[in-house]
DOMIVEX-472092 format. One record per atom (N, C-alpha, C): residue in one letter; x, y negated, z. Coordinates in steps of 0.1 Angstrom, whole numbers. Layout:
<pts>
resn:X:Y:Z
A:X:Y:Z
...
</pts>
This chain:
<pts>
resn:X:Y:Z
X:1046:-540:856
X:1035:-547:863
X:1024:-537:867
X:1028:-528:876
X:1016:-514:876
X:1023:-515:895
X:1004:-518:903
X:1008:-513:911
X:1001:-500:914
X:1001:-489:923
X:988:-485:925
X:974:-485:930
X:975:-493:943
X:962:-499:943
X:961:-509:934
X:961:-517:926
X:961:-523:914
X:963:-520:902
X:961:-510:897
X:966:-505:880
X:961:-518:873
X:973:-521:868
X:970:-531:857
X:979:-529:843
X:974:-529:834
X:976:-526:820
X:982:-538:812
X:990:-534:801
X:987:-548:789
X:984:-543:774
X:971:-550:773
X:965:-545:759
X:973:-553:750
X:978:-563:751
X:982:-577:744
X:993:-581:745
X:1005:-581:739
X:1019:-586:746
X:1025:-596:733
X:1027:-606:736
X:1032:-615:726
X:1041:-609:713
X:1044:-612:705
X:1059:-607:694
X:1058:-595:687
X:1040:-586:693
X:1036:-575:688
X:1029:-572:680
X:1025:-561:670
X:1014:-557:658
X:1010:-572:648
X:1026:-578:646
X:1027:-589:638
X:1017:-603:641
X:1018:-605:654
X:1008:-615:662
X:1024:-622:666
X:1023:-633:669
X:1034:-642:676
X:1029:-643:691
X:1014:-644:691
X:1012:-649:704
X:993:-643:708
X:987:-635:715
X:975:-633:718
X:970:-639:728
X:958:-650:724
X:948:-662:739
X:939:-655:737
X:932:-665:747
X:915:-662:746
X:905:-653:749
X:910:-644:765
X:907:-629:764
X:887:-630:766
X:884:-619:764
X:869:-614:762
X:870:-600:765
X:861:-595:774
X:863:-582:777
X:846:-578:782
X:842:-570:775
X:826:-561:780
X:829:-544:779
X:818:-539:789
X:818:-520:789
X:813:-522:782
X:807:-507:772
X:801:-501:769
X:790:-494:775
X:782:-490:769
X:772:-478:772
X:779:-467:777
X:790:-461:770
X:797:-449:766
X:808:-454:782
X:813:-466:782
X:822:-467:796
X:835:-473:788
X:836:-474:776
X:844:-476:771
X:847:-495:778
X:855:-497:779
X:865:-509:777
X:868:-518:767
X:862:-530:761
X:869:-533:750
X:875:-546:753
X:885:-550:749
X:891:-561:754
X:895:-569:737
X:889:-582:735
X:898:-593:726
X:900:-602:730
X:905:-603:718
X:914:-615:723
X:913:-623:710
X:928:-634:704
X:929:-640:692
X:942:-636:691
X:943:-634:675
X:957:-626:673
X:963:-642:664
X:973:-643:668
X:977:-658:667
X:990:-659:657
X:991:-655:642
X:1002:-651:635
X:1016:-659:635
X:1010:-673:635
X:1027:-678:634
X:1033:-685:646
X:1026:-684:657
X:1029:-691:663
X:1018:-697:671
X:1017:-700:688
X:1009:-705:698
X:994:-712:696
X:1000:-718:684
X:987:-728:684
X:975:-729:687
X:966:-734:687
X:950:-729:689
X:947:-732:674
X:954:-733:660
X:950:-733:648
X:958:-725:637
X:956:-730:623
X:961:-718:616
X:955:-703:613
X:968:-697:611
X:965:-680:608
X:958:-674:619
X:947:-672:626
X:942:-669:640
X:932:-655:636
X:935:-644:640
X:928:-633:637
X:918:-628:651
X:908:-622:646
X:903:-618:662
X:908:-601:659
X:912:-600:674
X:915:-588:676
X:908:-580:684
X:910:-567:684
X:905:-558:696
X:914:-549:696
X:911:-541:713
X:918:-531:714
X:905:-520:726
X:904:-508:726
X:891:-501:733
X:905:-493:740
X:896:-489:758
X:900:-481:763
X:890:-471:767
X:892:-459:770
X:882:-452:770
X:888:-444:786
X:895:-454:797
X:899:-447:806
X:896:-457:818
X:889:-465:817
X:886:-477:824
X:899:-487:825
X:903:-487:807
X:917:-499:810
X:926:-496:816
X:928:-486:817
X:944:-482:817
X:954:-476:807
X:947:-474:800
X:954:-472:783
X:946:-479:774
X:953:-476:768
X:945:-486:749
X:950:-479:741
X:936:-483:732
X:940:-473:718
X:943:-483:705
X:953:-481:693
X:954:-494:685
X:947:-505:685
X:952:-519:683
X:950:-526:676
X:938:-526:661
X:927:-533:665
X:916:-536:655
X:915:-550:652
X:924:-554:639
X:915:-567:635
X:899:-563:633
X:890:-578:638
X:878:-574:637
X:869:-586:631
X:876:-596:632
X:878:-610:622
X:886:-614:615
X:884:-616:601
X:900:-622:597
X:892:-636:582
X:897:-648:587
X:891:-657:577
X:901:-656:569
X:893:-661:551
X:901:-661:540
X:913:-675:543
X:921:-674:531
X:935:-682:530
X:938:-685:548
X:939:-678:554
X:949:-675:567
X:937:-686:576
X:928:-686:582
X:921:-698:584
X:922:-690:600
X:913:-698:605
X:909:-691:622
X:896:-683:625
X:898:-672:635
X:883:-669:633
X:890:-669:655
X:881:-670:658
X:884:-672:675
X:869:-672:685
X:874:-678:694
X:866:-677:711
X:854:-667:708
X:862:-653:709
X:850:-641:710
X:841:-644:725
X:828:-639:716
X:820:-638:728
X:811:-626:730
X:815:-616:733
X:809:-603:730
X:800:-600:741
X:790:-590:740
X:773:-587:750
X:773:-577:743
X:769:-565:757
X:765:-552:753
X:752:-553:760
X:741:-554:746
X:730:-550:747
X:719:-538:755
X:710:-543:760
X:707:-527:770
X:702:-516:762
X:701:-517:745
X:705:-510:738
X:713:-503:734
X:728:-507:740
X:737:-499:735
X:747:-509:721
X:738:-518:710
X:748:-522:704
X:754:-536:713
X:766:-534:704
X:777:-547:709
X:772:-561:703
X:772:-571:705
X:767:-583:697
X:784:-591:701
X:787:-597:689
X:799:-605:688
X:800:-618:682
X:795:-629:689
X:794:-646:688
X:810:-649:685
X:813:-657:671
X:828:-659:674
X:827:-673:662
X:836:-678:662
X:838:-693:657
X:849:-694:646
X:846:-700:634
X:854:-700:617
X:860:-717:622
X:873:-719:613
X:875:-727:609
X:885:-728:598
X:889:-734:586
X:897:-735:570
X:911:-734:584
X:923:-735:575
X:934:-731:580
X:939:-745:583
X:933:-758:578
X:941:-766:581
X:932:-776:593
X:924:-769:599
X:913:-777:604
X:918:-779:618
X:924:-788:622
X:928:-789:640
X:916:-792:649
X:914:-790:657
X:906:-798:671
X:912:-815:664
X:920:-818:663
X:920:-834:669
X:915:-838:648
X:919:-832:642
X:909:-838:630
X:896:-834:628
X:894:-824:636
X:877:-822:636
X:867:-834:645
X:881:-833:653
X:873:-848:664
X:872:-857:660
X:877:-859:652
X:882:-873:643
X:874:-873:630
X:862:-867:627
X:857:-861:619
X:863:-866:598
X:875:-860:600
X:884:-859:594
X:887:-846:581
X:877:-836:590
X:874:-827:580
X:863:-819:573
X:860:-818:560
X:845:-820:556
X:842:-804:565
X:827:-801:567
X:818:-791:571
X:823:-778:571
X:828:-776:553
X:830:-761:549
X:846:-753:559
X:852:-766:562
X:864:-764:565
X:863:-767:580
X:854:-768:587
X:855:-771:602
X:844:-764:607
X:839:-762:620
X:839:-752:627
X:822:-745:626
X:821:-735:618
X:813:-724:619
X:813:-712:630
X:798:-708:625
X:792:-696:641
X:790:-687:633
X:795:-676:636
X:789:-662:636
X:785:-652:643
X:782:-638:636
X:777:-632:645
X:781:-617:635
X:785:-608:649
X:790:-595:641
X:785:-587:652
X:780:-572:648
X:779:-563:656
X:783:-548:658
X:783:-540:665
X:790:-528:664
X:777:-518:671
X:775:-506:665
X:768:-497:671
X:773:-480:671
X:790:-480:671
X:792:-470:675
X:803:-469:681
X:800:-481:695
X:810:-483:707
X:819:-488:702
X:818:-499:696
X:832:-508:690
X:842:-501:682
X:840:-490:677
X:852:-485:666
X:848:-493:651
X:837:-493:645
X:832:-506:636
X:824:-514:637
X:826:-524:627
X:817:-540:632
X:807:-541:618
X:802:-548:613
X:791:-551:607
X:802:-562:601
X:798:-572:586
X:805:-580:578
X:798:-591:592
X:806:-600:592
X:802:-613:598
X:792:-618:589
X:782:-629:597
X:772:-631:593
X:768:-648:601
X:768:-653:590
X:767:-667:598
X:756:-674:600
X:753:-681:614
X:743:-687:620
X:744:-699:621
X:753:-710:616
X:754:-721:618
X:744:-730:621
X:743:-727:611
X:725:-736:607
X:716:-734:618
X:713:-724:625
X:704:-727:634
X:712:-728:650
X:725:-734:652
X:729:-734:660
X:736:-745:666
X:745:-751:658
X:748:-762:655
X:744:-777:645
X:737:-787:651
X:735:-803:654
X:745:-805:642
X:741:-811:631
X:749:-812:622
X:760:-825:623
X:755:-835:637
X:765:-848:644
X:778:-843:651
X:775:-828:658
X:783:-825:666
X:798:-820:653
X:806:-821:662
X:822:-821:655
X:827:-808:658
X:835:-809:669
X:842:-797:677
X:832:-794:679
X:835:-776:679
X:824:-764:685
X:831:-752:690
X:826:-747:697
X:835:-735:702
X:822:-727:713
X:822:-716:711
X:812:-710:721
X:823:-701:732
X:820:-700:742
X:823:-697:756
X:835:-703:760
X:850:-695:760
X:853:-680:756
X:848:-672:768
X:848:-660:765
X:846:-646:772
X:834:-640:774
X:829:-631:779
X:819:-623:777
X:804:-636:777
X:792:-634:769
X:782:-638:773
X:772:-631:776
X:761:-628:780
X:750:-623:786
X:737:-622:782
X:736:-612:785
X:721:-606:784
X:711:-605:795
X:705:-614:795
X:693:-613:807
X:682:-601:811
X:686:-604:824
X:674:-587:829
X:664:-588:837
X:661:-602:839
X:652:-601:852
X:639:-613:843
X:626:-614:853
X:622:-621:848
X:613:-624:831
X:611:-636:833
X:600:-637:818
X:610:-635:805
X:621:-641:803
X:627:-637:794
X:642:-629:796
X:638:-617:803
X:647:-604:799
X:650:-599:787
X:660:-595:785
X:662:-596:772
X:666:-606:764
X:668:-613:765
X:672:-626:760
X:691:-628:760
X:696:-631:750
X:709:-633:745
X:715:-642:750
X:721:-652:758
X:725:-665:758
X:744:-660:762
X:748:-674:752
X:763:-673:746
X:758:-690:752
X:770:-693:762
X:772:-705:762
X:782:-716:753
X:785:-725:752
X:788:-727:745
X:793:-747:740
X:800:-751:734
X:808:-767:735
X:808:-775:725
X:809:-784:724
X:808:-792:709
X:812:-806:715
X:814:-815:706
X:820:-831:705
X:812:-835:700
X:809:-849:702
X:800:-860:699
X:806:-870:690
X:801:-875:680
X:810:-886:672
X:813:-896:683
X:819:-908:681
X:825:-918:687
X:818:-929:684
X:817:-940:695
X:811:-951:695
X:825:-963:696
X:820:-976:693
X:831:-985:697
X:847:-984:689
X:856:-988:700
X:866:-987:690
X:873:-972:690
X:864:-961:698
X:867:-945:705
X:871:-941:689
X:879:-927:690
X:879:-918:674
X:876:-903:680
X:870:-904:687
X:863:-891:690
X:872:-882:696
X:883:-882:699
X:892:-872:704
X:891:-873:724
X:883:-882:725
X:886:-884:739
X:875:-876:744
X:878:-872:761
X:873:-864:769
X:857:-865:768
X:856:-876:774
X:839:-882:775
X:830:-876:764
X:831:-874:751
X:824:-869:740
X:824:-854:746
X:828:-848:748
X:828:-832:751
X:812:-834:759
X:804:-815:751
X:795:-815:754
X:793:-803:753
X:781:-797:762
X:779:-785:765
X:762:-782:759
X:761:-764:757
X:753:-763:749
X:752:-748:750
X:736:-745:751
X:737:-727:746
X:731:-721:737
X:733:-709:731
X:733:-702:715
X:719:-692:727
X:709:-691:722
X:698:-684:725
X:691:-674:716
X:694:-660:718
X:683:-651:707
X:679:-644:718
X:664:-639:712
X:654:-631:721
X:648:-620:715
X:661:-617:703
X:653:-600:690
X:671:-598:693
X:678:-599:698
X:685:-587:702
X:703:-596:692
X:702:-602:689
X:710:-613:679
X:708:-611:665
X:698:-609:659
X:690:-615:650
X:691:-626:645
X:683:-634:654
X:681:-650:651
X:682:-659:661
X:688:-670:663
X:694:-677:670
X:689:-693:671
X:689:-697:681
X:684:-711:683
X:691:-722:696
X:688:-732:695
X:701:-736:706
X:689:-736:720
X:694:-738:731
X:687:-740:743
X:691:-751:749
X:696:-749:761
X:699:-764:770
X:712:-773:757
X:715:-786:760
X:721:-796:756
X:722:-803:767
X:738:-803:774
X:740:-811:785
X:753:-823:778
X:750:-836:772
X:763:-840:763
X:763:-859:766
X:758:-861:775
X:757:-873:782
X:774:-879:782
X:778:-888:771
X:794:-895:774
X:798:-905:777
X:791:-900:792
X:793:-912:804
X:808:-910:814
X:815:-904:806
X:829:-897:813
X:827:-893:828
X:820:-888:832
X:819:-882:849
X:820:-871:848
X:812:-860:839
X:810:-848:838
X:815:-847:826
X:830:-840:817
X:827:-836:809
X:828:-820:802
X:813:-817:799
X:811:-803:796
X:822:-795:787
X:827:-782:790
X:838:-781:780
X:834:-767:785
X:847:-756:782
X:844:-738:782
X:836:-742:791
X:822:-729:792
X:814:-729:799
X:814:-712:800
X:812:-707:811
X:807:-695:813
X:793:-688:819
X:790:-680:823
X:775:-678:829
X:772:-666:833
X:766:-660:844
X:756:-648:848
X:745:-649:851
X:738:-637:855
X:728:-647:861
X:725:-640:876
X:717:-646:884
X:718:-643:893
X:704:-631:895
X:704:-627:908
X:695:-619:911
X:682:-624:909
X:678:-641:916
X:666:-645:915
X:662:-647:896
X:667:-644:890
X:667:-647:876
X:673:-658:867
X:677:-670:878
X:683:-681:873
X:696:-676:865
X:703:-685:857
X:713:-686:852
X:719:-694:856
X:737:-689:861
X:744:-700:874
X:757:-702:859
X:762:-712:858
X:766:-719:846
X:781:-727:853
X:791:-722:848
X:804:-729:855
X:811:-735:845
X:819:-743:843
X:823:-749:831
X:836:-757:836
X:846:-759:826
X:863:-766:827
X:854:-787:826
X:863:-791:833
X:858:-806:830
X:872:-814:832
X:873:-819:822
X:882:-831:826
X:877:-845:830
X:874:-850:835
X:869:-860:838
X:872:-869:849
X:861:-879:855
X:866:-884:864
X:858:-880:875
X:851:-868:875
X:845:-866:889
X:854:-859:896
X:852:-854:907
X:864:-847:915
X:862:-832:913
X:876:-826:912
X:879:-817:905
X:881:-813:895
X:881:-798:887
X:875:-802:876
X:872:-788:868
X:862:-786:878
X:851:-776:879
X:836:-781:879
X:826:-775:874
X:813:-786:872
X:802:-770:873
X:791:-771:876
X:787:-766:873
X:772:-765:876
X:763:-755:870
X:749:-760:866
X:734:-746:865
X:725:-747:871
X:717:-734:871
X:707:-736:860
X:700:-725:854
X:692:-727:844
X:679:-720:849
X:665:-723:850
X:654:-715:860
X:645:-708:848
X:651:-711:833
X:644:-701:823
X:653:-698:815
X:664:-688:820
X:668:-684:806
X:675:-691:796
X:686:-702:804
X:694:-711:794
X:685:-720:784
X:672:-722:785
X:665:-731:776
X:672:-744:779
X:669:-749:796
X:668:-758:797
X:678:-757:815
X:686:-769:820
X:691:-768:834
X:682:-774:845
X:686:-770:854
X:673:-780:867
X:678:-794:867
X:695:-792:871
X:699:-809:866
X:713:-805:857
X:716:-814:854
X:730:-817:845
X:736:-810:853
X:751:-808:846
X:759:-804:855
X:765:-812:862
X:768:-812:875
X:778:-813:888
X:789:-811:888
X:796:-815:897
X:811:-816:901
X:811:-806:912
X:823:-792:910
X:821:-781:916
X:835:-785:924
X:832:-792:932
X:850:-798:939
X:855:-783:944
X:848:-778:950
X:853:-765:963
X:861:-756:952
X:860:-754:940
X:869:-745:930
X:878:-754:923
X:888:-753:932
X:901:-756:928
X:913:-751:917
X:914:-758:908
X:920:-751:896
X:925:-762:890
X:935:-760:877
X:939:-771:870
X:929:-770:857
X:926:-777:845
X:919:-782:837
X:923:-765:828
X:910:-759:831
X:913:-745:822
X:903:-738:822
X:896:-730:816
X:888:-719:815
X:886:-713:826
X:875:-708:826
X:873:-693:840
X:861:-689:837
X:861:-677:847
X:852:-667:842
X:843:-664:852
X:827:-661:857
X:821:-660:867
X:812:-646:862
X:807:-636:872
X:801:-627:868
X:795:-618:885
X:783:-619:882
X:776:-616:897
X:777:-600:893
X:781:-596:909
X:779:-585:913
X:766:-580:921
X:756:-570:916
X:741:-568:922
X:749:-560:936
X:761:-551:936
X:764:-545:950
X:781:-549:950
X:782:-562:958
X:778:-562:970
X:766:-574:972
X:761:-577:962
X:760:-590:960
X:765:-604:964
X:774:-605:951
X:785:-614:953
X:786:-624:945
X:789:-633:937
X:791:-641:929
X:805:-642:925
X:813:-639:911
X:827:-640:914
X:831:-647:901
X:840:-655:906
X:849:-665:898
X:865:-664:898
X:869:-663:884
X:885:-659:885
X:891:-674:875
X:899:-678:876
X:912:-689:872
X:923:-691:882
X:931:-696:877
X:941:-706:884
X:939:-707:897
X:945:-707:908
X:945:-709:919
X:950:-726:929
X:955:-729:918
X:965:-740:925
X:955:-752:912
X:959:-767:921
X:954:-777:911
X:961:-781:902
X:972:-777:900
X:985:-787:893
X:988:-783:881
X:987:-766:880
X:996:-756:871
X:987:-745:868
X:988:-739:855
X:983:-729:853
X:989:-716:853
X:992:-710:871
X:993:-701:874
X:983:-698:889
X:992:-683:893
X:984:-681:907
X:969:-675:899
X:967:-669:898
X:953:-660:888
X:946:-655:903
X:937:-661:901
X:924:-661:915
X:915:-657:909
X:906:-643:923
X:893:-645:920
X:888:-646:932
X:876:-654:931
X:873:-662:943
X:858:-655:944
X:853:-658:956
X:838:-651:956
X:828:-658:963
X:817:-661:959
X:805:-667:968
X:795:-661:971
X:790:-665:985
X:778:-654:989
X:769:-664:992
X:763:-677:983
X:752:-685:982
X:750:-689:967
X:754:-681:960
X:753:-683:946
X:759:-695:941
X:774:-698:946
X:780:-707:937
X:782:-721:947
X:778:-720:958
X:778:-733:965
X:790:-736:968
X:794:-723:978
X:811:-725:985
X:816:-714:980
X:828:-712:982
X:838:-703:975
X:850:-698:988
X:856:-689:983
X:865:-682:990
X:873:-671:983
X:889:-678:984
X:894:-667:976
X:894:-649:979
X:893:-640:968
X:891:-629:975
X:900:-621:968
X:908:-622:958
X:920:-615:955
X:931:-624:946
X:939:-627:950
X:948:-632:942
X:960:-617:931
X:964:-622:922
X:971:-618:915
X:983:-613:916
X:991:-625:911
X:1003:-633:916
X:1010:-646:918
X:1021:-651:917
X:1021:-663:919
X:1025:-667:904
X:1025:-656:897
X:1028:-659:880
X:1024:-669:879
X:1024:-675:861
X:1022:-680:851
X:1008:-675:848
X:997:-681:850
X:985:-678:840
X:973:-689:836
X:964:-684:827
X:953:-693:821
X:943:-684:825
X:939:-684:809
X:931:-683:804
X:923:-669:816
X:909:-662:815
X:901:-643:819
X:889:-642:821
X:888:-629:821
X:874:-628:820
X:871:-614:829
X:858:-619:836
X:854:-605:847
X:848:-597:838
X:849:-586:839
X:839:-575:838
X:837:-565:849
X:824:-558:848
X:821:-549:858
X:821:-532:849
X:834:-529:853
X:841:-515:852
X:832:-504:855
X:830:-499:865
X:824:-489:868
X:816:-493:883
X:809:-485:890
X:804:-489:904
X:813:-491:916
X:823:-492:915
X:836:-492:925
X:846:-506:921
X:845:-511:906
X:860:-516:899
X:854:-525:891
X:863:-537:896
X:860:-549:884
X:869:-555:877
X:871:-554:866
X:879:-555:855
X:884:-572:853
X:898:-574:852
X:902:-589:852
X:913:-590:839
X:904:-594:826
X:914:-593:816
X:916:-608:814
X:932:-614:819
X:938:-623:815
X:950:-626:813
X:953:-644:809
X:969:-643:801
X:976:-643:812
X:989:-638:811
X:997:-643:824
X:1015:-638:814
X:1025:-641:826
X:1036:-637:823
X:1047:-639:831
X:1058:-641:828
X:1070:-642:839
X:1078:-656:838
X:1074:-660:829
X:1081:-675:826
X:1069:-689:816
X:1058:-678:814
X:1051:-690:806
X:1034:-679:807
X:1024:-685:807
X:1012:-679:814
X:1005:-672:795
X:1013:-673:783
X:1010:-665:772
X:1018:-657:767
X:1026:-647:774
X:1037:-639:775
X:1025:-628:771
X:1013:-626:772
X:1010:-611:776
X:994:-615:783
X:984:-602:777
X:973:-605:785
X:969:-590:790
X:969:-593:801
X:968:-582:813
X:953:-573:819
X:953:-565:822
X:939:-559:824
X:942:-553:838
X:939:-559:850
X:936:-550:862
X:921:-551:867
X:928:-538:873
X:916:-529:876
X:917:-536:896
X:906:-540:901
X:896:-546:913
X:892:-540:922
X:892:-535:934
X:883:-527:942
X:869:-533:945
X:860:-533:940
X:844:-542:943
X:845:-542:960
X:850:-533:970
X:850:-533:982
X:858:-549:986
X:869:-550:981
X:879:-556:984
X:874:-573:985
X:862:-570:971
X:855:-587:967
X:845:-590:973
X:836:-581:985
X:831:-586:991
X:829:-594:1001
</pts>
């Protein structure tokens, strides 16, 4: 899978460094230029539960090689540690938002609130200050982050952000998901409870506090992975997966301080066409562009698109397709001044075969 205008890499390949299966990709530079790409190292098997390790892997060539495999989470008796959300501070350290749960804790018994606290879904926070070769012990924020009603939680997946413009520059925001108990004869597993939410620190990820709460379960909009950049004017442009019944199922939402609070709820983002999945957005200051990568088709998760807007998010237009593979889950990053980095799953018969790292021409996405 190497072309040459496209060098594309695989840091991640299913059946390897005793993983059955690697989701969930997350990818930020460095200070140094380094590359680091995680993912979830998935031991026995696909699942989104169980034995689930967070992994990494650093390139120090702009992602076209990798250097070993780094577990960088690992919960006791085989539990999950998952949806990294890593930010390279304009400091230089790395900050890494990632999500606990006991080994036997599923999404549908958490929804079901079926399993006590200790064993369902915790927040932490790990950091690195010498370019991701080590991390700091995990350190948990629950408490000031998660609503002790909310059930399911999960923050992003993929890179979150550090703000640069504006009254609160500097400021941390990790977007982020949770479930609402059930009303009536509901058991909480259903779409409509899904609810959106962001993790806020302003000392660098220190200390943490929640900001906007978009969790209205009126089934129209419902909030789920959420990603975010921000734009040049300083807002925060906010895109999120929705199953629901508005059209499409893309949604999406601006914030005018700094993820406190949104101007309105989220929206129905009809014009980004995709099937019910994750995606990744991340503004480029040259050419100034707005770009979004998932799924390309409505039906199936393949066809790996990135699409670009030049009104911050209004209309779209695809600006590089992949292939017509198998894919999910990715995440933008901005590589060097020329190259924008696209780490996601794809493969030749099933879209978790392998997660991929190509390299972008920023010319090509304008």
């Amino acid at each position: 899978m190497q072309t040459e205008r496209y060098p594309t890499s695989v840091p991640f390949r299913a059946g390897t460094d005793g993983y059955h299966t690697f989701r969930i990709p997350a990818a930020v530079v460095t200070k140094a230029g380094t590359v680091l790409a995680l993912a979830e190292g998935r031991r026995g098997s696909a699942d989104d539960h169980g034995h689930i390790d967070l992994v990494l892997r650093r390139s120090t060539d702009g992602g076209r090689t990798w250097g070993p495999l780094q577990v960088v989470g690992r919960e006791p008796n085989r539990g999950t540690v998952g949806n990294p959300s890593p930010v390279v501070t304009s400091g230089g350290r790395i900050v890494l938002v990632s999500v606990r749960n006991g080994p036997a804790a599923t999404e549908d018994k958490i929804r079901r609130g079926q399993v006590p606290a200790a064993q369902g879904r915790r927040v932490y926070v790990q950091t690195s200050d010498d370019d991701g070769v080590t991390w700091s012990a995990p350190r948990e924020i629950t408490a000031g982050v998660k609503r002790p009603e909310w059930r399911w939680y999960a923050t992003t997946p993929g890179h979150a952000v550090q703000l640069r413009h504006g009254a609160h520059a500097g400021r941390v925001v990790v977007p982020a998901n949770h479930s609402l108990p059930p009303t009536g004869g509901d058991n909480g597993t259903e779409a409509k409870y899904n609810g959106g939410h962001a993790l806020l620190s302003d000392d660098g990820g220190q200390t943490w506090r929640i900001g906007y709460v978009d969790d209205n379960p009126d089934g129209y909009v419902n909030v789920n992975e959420t990603t975010a950049t921000e734009l040049p004017d300083g807002r925060l442009y906010l895109n999120t997966r929705t199953d629901s019944t508005a059209p499409g199922t893309r949604a999406d939402a601006y914030s005018p301080d700094g993820g406190q609070s949104l101007e309105l709820p989220f929206r129905p983002q009809a014009g980004l066409v995709c099937p019910v999945v994750e995606g990744s957005v991340l503004w480029l200051d040259e050419p100034g562009v707005l770009l979004f990568s998932g799924p390309g088709i409505p039906d199936a998760r393949a066809v790996m698109t990135v699409r670009a807007s030049r009104d911050g998010g209004v209309t779209w237009r695809p600006a590089h397709t992949v292939s017509g593979l198998p894919a999910a889950y990715s995440d933008l990053v901005p590589v060097d001044a020329g190259t924008v980095g696209l780490l996601f799953e794809t493969g030749d018969f099933g879209a978790y075969a392998r997660i991929a790292f190509r390299r972008i021409p920023v010319a090509e996405l304008a």
